[in-house]
C-alpha positions as CSV (number, residue, x, y, z in Angstrom):
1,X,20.3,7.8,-2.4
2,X,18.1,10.9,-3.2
3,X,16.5,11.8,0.2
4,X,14.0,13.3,-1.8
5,X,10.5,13.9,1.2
6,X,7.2,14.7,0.1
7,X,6.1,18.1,-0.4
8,X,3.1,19.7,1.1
9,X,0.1,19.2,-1.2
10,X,-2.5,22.3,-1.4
11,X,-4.9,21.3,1.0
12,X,-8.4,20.1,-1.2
13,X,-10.0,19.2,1.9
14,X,-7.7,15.7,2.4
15,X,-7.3,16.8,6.3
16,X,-11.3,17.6,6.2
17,X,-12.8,15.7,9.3
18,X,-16.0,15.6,7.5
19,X,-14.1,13.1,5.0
20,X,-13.5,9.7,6.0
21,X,-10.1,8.0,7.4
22,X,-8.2,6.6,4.5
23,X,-5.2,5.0,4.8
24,X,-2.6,3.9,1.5
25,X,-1.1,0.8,0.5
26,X,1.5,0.4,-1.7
27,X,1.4,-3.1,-3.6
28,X,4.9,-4.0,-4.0
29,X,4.8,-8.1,-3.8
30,X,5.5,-8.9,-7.3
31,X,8.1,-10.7,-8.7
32,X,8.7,-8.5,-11.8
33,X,9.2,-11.3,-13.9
34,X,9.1,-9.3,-17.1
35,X,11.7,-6.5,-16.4
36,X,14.5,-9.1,-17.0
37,X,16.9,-9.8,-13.4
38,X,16.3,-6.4,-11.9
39,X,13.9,-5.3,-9.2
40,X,11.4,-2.9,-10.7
41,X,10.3,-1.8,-7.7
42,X,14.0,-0.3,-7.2
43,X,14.6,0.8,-10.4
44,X,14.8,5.2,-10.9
45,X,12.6,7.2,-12.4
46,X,13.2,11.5,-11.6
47,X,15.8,10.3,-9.5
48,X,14.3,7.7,-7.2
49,X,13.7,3.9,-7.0
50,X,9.8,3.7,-8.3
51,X,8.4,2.2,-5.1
52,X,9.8,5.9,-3.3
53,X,8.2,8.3,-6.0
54,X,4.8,6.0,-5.0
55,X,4.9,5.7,-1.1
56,X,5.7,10.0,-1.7
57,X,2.4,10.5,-3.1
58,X,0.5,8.1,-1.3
59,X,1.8,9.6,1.8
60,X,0.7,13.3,1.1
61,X,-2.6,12.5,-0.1
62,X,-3.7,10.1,2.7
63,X,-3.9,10.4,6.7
64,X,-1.1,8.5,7.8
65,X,2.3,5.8,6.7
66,X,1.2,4.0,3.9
67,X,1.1,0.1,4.5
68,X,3.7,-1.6,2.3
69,X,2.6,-4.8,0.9
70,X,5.4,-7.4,0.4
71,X,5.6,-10.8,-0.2
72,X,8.8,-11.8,1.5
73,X,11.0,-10.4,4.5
74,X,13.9,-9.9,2.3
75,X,11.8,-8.2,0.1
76,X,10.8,-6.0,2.9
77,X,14.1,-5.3,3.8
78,X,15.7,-4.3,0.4
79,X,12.3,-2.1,0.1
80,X,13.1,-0.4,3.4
81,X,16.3,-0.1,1.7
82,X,15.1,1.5,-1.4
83,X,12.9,4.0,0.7
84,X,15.9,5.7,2.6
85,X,13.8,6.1,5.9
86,X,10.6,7.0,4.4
87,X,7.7,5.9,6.9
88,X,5.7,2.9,6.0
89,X,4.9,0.0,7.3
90,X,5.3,-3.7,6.0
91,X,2.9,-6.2,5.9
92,X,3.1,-9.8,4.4
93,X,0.8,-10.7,1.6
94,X,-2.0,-13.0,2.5
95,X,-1.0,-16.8,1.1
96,X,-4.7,-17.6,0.6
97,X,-4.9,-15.2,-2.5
98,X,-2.4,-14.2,-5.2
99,X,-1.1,-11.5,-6.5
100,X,-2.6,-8.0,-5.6
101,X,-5.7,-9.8,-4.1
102,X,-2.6,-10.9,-1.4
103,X,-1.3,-7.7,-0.6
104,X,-5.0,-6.1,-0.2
105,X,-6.5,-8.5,2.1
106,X,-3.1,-8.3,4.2
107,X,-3.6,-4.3,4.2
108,X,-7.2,-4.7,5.1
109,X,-6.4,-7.0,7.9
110,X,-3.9,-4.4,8.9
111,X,-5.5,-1.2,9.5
112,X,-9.0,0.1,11.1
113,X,-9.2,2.9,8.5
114,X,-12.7,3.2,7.0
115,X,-11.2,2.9,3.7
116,X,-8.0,2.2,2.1
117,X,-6.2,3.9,-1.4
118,X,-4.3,1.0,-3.2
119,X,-2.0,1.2,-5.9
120,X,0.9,-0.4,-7.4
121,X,4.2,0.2,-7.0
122,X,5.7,-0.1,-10.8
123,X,3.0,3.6,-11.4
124,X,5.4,6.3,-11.0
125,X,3.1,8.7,-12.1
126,X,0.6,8.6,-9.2
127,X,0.0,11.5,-7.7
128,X,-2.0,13.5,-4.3
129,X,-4.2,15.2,-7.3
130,X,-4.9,12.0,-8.7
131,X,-5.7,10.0,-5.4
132,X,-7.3,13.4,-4.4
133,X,-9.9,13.2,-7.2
134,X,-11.2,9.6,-6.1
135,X,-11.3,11.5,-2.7
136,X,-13.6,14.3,-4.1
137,X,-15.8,11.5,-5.9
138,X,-16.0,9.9,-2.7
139,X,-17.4,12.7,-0.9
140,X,-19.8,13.8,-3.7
141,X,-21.3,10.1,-3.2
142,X,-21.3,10.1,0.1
143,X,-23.1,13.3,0.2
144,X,-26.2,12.3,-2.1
145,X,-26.7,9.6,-0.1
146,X,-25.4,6.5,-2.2
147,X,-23.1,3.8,-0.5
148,X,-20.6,2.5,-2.4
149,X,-18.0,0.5,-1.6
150,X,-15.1,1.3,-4.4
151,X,-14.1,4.4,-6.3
152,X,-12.4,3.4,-9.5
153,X,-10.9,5.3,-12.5
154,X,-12.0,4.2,-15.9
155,X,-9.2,4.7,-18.6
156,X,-9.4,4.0,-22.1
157,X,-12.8,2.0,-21.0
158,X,-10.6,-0.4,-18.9
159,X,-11.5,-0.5,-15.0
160,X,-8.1,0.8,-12.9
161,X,-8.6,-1.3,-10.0
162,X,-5.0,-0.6,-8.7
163,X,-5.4,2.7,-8.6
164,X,-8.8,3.0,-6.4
165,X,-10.1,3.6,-2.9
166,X,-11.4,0.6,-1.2
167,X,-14.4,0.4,1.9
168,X,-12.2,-1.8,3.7
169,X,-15.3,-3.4,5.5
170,X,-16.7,-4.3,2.2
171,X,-13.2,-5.4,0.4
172,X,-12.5,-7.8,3.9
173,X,-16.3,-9.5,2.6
174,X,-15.3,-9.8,-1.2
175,X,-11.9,-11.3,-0.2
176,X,-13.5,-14.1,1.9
177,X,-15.4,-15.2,-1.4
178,X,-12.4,-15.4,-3.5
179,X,-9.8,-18.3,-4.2
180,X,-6.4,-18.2,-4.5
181,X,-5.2,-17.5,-9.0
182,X,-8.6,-15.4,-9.1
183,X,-8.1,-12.2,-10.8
184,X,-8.4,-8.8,-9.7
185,X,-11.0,-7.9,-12.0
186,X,-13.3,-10.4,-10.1
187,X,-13.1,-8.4,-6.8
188,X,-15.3,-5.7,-8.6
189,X,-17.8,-7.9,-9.0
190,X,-18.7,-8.2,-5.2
191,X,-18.5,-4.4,-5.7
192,X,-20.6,-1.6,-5.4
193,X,-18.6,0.5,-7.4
194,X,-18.5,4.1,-8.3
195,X,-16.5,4.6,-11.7
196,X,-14.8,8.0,-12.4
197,X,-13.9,8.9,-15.9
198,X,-10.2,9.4,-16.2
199,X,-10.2,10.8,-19.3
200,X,-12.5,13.5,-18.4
201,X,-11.7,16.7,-20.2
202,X,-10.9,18.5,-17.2
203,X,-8.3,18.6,-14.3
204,X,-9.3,15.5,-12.2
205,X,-9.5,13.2,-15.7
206,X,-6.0,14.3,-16.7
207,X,-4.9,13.7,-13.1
208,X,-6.1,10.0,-13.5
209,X,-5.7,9.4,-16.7
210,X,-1.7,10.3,-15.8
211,X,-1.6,8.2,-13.0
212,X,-2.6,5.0,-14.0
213,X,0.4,4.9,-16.0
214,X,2.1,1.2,-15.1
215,X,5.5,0.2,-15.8
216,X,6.2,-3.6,-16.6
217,X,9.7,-4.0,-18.5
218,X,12.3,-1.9,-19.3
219,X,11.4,-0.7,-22.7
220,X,8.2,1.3,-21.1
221,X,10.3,2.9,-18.2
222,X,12.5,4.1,-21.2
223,X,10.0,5.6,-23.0
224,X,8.7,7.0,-20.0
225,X,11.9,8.8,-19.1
226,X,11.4,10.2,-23.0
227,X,8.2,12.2,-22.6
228,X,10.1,14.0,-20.8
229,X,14.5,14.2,-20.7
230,X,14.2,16.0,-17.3
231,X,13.1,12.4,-16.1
């Protein structure tokens, strides 16, 4: 198993104290239906399981473990597995909601952070410069007075809600209106949301645009590896 830590990421102002607290959360409670009998979550990419090359990122770009969203304690366990004593910390999907909508309000209910990065774990492209530009957005908006309560990337004119920083106060009231098989989309709606172009021609775009790279069978983790053979 590549023991394989995160690296210290130039410093953009993610320890600032001016900035607010935000704390990660890795979405890993799928049931990867459509990348055949494997676990996606534990299958390599650059050397480690998907899920590690996430809670890496994550981890260097926010304040402190990420939260680790599961669905299942054996799930859990082979995660904990995966990640080869990496710091996180489970917690079990909400069974009021489905899919991510679960594993968001069980990281809200988690943590007292003021706000929350959430992504998936099947994006092995995610990054501290990525989550750091939604960080940078944040504090431009927060400095000209606005209140929002959701920074999202906007790729190829498609809303990247797993890839976004959350007001947890705010997501905690859109949950309570939602019903289990309602789709993620639909939490925007309750939303004031800030939307960041992420295919910006210029640094923070390409950052985002890279990151919301997702990976849902086999054939796309493949062609992943090919951009690149070093991968």
């Amino acid at each position: 198993m590549d023991s394989h830590k995160p690296e210290a990421v130039p410093a953009t102002g993610m320890s600032d104290p001016d900035r607010p607290r935000v704390r990660g959360v890795v979405l890993a409670g799928g049931r990867s239906t459509r990348f055949g009998d494997a676990d996606k979550a534990v299958a390599t990419f650059e050397g480690r399981p998907l899920v590690a090359s996430v809670v890496d990122a994550v981890a260097a770009a926010t304040e402190e473990p990420p939260l680790l969203s599961v669905a299942t304690d054996d799930q859990a366990e082979r995660l904990r597995n995966a990640l080869d004593g990496r710091d996180v910390e489970p917690v079990r999907d909400d069974p009021s909601l489905s899919g991510p909508l679960a594993g968001l309000a069980a990281a809200a209910a988690a943590t007292d952070a003021q706000w929350l990065f959430a992504c998936a774990c099947d994006m092995p492209l995610v990054s501290p410069e990525g989550i750091d530009a939604l960080r940078t957005r944040l504090a431009e908006t927060d400095a000209s007075g606005a209140c929002v309560d959701a920074v999202v990337p906007v790729v190829d004119d498609y809303d990247q809600p797993l890839h976004a920083l959350y007001r947890r106060s705010a997501l905690d009231d859109a949950l309570d209106h939602l019903a289990p098989g309602d789709a993620l989309l639909t939490l925007l709606d309750g939303l004031a949301v800030e939307r960041v172009a992420g295919d910006a021609d210029d640094d923070a775009g390409a950052a985002l645009a890279e990151a919301t790279t997702n990976v849902n069978t086999r054939e796309e983790l493949a062609a992943l590896r090919e951009r690149d053979p070093t991968r």
